[in-house]
Backbone bond lengths (Angstrom), bond angles and torsions (degrees), N, CA, C in turn:
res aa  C-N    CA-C-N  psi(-1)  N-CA   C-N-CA  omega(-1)  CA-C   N-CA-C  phi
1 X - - - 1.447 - - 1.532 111.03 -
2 X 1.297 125.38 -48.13 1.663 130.15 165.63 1.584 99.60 -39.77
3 X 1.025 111.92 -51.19 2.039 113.03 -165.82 1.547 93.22 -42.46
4 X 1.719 95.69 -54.17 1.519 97.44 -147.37 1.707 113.89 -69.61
5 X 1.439 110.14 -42.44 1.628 111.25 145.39 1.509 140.61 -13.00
6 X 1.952 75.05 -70.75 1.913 61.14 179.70 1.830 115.02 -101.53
7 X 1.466 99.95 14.45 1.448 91.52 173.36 1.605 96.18 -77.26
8 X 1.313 92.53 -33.59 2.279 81.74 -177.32 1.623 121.39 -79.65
9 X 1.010 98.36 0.71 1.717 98.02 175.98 1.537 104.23 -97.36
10 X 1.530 104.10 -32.93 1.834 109.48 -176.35 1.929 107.52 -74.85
11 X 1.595 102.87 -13.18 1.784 115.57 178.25 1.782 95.38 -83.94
12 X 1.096 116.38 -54.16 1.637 119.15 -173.78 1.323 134.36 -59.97
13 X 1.588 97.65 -32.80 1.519 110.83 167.71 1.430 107.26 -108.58
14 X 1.433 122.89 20.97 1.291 109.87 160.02 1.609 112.13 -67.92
15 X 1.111 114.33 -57.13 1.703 112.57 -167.52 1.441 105.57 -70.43
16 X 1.454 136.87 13.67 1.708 125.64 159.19 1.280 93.57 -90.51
17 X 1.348 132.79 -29.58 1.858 119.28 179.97 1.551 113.09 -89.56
18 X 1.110 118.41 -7.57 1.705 102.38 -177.04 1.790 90.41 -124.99
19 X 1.585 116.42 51.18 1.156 122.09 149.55 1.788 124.17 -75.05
20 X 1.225 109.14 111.00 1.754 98.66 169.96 0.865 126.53 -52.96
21 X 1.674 127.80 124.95 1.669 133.57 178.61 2.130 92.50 -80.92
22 X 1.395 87.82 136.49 1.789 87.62 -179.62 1.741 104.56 -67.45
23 X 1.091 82.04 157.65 1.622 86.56 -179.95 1.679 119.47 -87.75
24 X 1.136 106.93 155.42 1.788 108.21 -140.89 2.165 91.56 -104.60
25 X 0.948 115.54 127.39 1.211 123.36 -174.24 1.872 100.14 -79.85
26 X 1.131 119.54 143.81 1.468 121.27 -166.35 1.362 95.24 -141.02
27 X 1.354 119.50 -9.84 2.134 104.31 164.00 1.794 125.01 -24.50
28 X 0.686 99.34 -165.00 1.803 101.30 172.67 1.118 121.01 -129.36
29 X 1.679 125.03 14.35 0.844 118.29 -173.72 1.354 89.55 -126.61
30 X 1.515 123.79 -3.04 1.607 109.21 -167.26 1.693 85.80 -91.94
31 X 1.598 118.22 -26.66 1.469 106.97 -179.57 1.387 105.80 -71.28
32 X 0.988 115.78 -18.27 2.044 108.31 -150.22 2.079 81.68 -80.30
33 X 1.340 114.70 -45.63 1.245 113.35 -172.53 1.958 120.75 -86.05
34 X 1.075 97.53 6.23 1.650 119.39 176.67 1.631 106.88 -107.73
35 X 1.967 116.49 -7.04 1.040 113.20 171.96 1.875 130.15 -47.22
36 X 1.056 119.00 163.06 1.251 116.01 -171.72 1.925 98.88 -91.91
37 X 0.937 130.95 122.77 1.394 128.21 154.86 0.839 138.45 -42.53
38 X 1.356 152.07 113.82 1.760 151.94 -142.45 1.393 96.87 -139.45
39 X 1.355 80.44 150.93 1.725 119.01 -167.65 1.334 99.49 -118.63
40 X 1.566 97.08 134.53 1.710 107.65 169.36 1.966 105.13 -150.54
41 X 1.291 104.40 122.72 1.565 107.16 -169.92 1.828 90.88 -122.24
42 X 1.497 97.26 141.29 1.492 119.54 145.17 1.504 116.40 160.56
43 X 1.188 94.32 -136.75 1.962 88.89 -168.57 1.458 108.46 -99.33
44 X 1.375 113.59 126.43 1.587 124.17 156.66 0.771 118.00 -39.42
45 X 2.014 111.24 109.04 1.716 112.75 -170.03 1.919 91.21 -93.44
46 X 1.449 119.39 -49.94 1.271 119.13 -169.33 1.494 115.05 -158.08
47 X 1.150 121.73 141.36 1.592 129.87 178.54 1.440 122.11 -112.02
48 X 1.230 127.19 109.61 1.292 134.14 -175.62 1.513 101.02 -89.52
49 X 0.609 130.26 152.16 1.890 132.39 -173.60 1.220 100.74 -128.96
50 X 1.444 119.41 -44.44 1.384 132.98 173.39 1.731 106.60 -51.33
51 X 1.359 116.71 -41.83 1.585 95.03 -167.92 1.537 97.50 -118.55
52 X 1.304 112.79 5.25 1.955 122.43 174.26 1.486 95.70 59.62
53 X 1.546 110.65 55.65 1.469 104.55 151.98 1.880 107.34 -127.29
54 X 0.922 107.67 -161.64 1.489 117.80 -167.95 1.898 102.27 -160.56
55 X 0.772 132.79 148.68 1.775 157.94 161.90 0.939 120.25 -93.84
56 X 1.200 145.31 127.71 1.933 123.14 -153.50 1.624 74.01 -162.63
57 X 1.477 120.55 141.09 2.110 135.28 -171.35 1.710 73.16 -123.99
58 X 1.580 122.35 128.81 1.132 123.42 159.10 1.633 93.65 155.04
59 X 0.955 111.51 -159.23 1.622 130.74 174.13 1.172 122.63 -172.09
60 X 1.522 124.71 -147.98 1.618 138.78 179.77 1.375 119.92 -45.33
61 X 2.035 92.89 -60.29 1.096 100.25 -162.49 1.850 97.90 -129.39
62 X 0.952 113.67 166.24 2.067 128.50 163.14 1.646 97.20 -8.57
63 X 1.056 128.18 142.26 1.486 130.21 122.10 1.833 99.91 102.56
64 X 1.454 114.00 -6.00 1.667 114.29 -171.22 1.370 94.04 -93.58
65 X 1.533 90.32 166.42 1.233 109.29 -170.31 1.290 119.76 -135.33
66 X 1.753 124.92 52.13 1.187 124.46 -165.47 1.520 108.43 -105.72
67 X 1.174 108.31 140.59 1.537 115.49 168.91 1.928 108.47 -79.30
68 X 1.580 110.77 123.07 1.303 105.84 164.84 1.454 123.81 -131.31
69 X 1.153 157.53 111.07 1.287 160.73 112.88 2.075 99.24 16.96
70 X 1.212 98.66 114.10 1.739 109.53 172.79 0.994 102.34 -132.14
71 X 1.488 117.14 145.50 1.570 121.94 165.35 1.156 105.10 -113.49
72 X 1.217 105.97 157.28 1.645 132.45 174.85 1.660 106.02 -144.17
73 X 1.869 87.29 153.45 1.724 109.09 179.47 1.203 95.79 -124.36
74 X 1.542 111.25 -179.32 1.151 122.91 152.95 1.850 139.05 -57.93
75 X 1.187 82.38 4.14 1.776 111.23 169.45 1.597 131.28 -69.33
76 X 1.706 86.77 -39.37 1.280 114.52 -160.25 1.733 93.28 -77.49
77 X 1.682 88.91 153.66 1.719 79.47 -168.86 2.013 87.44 -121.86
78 X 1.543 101.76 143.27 1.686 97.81 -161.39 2.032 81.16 -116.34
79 X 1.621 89.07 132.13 1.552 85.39 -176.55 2.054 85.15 -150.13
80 X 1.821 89.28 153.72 1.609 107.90 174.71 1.234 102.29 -102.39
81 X 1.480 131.82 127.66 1.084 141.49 151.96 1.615 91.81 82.46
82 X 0.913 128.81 17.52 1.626 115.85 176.70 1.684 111.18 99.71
83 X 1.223 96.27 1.30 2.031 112.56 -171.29 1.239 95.75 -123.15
84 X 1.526 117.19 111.58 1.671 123.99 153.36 1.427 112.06 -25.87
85 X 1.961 83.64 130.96 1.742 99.63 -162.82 1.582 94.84 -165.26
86 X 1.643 102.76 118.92 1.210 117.12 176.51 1.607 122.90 -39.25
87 X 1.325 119.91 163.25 1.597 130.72 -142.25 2.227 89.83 -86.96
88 X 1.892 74.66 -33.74 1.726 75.01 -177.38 1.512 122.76 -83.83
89 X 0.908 104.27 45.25 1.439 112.25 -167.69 1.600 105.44 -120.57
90 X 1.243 103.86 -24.57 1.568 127.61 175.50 1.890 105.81 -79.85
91 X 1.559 99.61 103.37 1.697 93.14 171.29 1.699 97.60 -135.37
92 X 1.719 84.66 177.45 1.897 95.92 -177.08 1.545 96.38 -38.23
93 X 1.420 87.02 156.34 2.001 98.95 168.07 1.214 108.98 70.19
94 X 1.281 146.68 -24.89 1.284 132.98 -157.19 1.493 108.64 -73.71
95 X 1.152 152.48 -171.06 1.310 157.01 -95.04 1.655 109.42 172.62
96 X 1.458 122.05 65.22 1.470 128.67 -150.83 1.940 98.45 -100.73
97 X 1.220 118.14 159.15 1.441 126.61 -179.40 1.909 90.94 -131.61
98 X 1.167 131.67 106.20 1.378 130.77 -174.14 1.945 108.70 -102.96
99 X 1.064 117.54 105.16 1.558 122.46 160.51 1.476 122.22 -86.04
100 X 1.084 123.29 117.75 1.476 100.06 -179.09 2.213 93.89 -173.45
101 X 1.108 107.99 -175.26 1.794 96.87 -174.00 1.973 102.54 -129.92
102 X 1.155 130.85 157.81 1.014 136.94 -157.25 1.594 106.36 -107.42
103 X 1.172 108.76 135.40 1.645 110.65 168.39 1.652 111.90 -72.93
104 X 1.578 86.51 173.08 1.816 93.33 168.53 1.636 107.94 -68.64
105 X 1.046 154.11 4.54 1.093 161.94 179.37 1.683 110.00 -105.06
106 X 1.403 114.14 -27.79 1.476 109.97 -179.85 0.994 151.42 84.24
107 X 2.081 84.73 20.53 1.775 118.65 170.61 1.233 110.07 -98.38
108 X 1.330 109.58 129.61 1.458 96.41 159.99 1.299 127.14 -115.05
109 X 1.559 90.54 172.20 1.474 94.41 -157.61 1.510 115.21 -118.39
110 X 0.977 112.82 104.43 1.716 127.64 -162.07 1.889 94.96 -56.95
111 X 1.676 104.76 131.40 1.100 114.16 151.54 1.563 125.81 -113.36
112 X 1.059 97.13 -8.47 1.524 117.34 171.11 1.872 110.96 -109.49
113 X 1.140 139.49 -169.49 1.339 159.53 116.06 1.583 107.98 -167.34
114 X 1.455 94.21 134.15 1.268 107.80 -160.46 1.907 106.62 -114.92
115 X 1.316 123.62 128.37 1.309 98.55 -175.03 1.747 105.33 -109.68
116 X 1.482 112.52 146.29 1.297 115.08 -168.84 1.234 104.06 -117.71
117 X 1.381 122.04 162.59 1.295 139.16 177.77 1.734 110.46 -87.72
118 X 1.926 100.86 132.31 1.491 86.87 -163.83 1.493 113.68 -79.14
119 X 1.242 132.41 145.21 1.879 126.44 176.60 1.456 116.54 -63.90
């Protein structure tokens, strides 16, 4: 009677272990678009309009102090507090939250910028 047990429990849970995992696409474009989205916050050092970049003093996280070069298109969507808000609304000093994903080169490219109110 044990045989017959566990031969039927070892028949029942056979087909949850010899399930196929799908096969994982490794192109470069399924990674480039499976990229993770990055965040970069701090203060608006300068805005070129002319070459659609921006200068942003801040980093990852609270308290850094990195200078970065961001680009933006006409893609990019410019919002206050999380509420669509004109481009001119963005000046030196202001207080930016940047979403956007990075090229192979290691610009990124804002699809978001968000402007915040300073504390």
């Amino acid at each position: 009677m044990k045989k017959f047990v566990m031969l039927t429990v070892l028949i029942l849970t056979l087909p949850v272990f010899a399930q196929d995992t799908p096969a994982k696409d490794s192109s470069p474009d399924k990674a480039a678009s499976a990229a993770k989205e990055m965040r970069w916050q701090g203060h608006l050092l300068r805005i070129n309009k002319d070459a659609s970049t921006i200068v942003v003093r801040g980093g990852m996280k609270n308290m850094e102090s990195f200078e970065r070069t961001i680009a933006f298109d006409a893609s990019t969507k410019w919002t206050k507090q999380g509420k669509p808000a004109d481009q001119s609304e963005f000046v030196d000093g202001s207080f930016v939250i940047v979403t956007g994903n990075t090229d192979d080169k290691k610009m990124l490219h804002a699809t978001r910028i968000d402007l915040r109110t300073p504390r």
